[in-house]
C-alpha positions as CSV (number, residue, x, y, z in Angstrom):
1,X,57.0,112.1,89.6
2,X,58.1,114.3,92.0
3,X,60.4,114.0,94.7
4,X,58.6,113.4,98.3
5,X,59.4,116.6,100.8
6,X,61.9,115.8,103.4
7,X,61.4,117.3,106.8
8,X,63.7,118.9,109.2
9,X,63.4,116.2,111.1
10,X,64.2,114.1,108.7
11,X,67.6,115.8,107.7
12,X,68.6,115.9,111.0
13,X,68.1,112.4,111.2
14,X,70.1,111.8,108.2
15,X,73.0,114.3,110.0
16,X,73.0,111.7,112.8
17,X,73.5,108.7,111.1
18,X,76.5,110.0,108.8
19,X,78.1,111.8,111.1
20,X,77.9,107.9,113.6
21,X,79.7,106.9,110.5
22,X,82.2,109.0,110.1
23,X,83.2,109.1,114.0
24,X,82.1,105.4,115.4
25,X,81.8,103.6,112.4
26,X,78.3,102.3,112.0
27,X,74.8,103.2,112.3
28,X,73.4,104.2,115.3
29,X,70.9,102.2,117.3
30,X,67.0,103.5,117.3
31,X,68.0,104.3,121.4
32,X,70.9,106.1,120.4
33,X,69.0,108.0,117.3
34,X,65.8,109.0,119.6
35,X,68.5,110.3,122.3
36,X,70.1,112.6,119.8
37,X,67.1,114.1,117.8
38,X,65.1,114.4,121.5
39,X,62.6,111.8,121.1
40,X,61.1,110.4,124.1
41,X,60.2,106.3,122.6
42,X,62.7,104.5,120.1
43,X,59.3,103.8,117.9
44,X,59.4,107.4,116.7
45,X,63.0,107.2,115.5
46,X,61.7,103.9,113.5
47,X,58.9,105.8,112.2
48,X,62.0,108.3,111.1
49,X,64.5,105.2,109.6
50,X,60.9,103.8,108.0
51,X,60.3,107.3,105.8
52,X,64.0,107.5,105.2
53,X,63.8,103.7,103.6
54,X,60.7,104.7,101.9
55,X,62.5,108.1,100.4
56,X,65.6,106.2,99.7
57,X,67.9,107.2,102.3
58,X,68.4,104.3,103.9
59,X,68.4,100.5,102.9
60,X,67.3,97.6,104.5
61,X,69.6,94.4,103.8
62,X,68.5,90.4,103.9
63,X,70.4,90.2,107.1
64,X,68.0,93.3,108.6
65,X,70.4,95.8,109.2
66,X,70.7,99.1,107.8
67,X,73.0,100.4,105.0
68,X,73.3,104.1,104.2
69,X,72.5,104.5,100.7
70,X,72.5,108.5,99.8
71,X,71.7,112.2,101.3
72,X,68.4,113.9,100.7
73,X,68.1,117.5,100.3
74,X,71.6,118.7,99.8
75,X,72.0,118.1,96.1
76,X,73.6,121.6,95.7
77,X,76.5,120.2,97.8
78,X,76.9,117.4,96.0
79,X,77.9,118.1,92.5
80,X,81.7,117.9,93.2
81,X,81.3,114.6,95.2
82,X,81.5,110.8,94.5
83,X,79.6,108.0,96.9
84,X,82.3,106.1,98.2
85,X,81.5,103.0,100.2
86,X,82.9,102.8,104.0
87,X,83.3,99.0,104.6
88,X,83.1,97.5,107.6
89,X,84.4,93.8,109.2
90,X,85.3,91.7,105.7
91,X,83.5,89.0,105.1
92,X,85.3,85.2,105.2
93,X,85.4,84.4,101.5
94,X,83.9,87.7,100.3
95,X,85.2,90.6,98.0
96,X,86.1,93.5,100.1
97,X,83.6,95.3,98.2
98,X,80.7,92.6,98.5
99,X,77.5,94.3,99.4
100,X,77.3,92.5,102.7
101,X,80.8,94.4,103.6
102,X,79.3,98.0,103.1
103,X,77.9,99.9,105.6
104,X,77.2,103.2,104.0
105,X,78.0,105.2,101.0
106,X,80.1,108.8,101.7
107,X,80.3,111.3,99.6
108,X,83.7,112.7,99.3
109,X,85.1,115.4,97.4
110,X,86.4,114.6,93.7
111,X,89.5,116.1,94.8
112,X,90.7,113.1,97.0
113,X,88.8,110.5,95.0
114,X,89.4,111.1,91.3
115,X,87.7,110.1,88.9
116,X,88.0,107.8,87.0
117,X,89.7,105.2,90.0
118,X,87.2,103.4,92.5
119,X,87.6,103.9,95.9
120,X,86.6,103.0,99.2
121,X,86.4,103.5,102.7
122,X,88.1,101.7,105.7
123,X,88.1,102.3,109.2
124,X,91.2,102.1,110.6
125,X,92.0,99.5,114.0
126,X,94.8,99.5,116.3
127,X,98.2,101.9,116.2
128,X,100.8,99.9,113.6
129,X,100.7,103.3,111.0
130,X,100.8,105.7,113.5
131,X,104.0,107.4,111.8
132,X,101.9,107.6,108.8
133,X,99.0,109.8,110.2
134,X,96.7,107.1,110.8
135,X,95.7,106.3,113.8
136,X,93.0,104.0,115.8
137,X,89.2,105.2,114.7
138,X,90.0,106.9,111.6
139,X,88.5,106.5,107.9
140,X,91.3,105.7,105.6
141,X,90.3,106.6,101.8
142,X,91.6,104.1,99.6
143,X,92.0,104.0,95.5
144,X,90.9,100.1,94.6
145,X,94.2,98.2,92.5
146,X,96.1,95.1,93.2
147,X,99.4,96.0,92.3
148,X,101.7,98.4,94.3
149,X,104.8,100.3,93.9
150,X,107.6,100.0,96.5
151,X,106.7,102.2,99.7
152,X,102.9,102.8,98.9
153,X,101.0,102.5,102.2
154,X,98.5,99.8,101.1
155,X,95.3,97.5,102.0
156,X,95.9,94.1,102.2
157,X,93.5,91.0,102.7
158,X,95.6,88.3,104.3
159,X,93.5,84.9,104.9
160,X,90.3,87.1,104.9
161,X,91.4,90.1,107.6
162,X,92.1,93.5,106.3
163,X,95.5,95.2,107.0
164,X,97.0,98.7,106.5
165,X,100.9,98.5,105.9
166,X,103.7,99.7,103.9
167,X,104.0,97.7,100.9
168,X,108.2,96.5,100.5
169,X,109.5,94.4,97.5
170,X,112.2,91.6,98.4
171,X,114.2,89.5,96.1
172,X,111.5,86.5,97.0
173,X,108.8,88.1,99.0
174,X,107.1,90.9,100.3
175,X,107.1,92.7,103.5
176,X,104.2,94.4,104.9
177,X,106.0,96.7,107.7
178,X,104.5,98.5,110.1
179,X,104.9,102.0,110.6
180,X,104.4,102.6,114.3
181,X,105.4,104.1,117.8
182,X,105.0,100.8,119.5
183,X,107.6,98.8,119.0
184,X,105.1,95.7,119.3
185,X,104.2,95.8,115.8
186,X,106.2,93.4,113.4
187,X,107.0,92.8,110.0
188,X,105.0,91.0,108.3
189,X,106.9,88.6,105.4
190,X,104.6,87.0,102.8
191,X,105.0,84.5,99.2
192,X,102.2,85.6,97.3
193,X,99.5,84.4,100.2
194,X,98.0,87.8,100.3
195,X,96.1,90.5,98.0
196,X,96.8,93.6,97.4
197,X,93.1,95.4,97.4
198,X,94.2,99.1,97.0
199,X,96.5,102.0,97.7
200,X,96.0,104.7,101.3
201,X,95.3,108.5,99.4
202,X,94.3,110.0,102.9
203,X,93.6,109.3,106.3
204,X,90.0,111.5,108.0
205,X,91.1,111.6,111.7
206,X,88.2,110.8,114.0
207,X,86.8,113.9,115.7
């Protein structure tokens, strides 16, 4: 069966949305999406987000929001990429990975995220790896493991919340330090009540 054609309108659509992603971190609202592609009601940016569920572009999930699922049209710019999924706040309980916790799927270049490793997306909050090159806003590609090695910069879920810190190994714990300008930022010294969820390759700055 062939593919439906997607309009310019469309791809422009699809433009928006991932490039809201990349820069604010979620989806933008149907007011937002009618300003930017000109429209004069929200309805006709829903008709757009409709035809873009319907082509498989978008996704609706149980809880009604929308999940970024893929990019039409650009296959040609595709072959050298992998869909990486850009999560958003962690669910209480919930894998980091957990469907609820994905907002989109990226692609990025298979020269930052190698096959065969998993990785994901996390938008960086706040300045505590500053010294590191990531700062407030930005996507921070990570490789999924639990274990470290002394100095990795890593992802950590401590009682639920997602952290960005330099991974130390004591004699009887572990130290998540901040790497940071502001001296507010503290060490953070753990047991073994944390979990390491995967190693920083490379921060994306926000634009």
């Amino acid at each position: 069966m062939q593919a439906a054609a997607v309009t310019n309108k469309e791809l422009e659509a699809i433009r928006e949305i991932r490039n809201s992603l990349m820069h604010v971190g979620r989806i933008p609202s149907m007011r937002e999406l009618m300003s930017s592609l000109g429209y004069r009601s929200p309805r006709s940016a829903s008709l757009i987000v409709d035809k873009l569920v319907k082509k498989g572009a978008l996704r609706r999930k149980e809880d009604g929001n929308l999940q970024f699922v893929k990019s039409l049209g650009d296959d040609t710019t595709r072959a050298q990429t992998v869909d990486v999924p850009l999560v958003g706040i962690v669910a209480c309980g919930a894998p980091i990975l957990a469907e609820e916790n994905i907002q989109a799927r990226i692609p990025v270049s298979t020269k930052l995220a190698r096959p065969p490793h998993r990785y994901f997306l996390l938008k960086a909050q706040g300045d505590s790896m500053d010294q590191k090159g990531i700062n407030d806003g930005d996507l921070v590609l990570v490789r999924q493991q639990t274990v470290a090695k002394n100095g990795d910069t890593v992802v950590a879920l401590i009682d639920d919340e997602a952290t960005i810190k330099e991974f130390r190994i004591g004699k009887e714990t572990y130290v998540l330090r901040p790497r940071s300008t502001n001296k507010k930022h503290q060490p953070i010294v753990l047991t073994k009540d944390f979990q390491v969820q995967g190693v920083v390759v490379t921060a994306i700055p926000k634009i």
